[in-house]
C-alpha positions in Angstrom: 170.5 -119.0 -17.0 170.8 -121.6 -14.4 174.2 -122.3 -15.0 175.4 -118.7 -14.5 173.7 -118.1 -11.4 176.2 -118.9 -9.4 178.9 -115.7 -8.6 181.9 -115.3 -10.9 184.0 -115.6 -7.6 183.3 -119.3 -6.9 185.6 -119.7 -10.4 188.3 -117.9 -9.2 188.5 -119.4 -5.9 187.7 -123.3 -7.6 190.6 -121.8 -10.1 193.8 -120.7 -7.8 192.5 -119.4 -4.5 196.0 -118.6 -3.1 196.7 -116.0 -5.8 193.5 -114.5 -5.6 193.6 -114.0 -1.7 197.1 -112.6 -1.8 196.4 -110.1 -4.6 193.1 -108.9 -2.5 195.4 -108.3 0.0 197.7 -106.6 -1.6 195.2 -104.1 -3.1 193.9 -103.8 1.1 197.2 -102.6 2.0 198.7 -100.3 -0.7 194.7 -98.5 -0.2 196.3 -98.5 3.3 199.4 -97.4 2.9 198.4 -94.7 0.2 196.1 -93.4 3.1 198.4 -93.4 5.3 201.2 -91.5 3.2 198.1 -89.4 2.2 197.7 -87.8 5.9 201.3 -87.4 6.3 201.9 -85.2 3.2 198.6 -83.1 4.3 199.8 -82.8 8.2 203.1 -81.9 6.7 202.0 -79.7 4.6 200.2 -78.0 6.9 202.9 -77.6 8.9 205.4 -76.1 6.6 202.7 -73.7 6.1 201.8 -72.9 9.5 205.4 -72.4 10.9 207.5 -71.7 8.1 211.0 -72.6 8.5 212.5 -69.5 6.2 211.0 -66.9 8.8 
């Protein structure tokens, strides 16, 4: 098992490391951005439900 000690991610990076980085990244910031969308629907929301604007 000596040869498969070592962490899948040393292949990847030996492999193409730019690709890798930049797709981590992207997956980072869409989590991000999904967050953020994510409290902006549930303020707004909240909102429409607290002052309704057909009263």
């Amino acid at each position: 098992m000596g040869v498969y000690s070592t962490p899948p991610l040393d292949f990847f990076k030996n492999e193409e490391p730019k690709g890798r980085v930049f797709l981590e990244a992207m997956m980072q910031s869409a989590q991000i951005w999904l967050y953020i969308w994510g409290i902006f629907a549930t303020l707004f929301l909240i909102a429409i439900f607290l002052f309704p604007p057909w009263s």
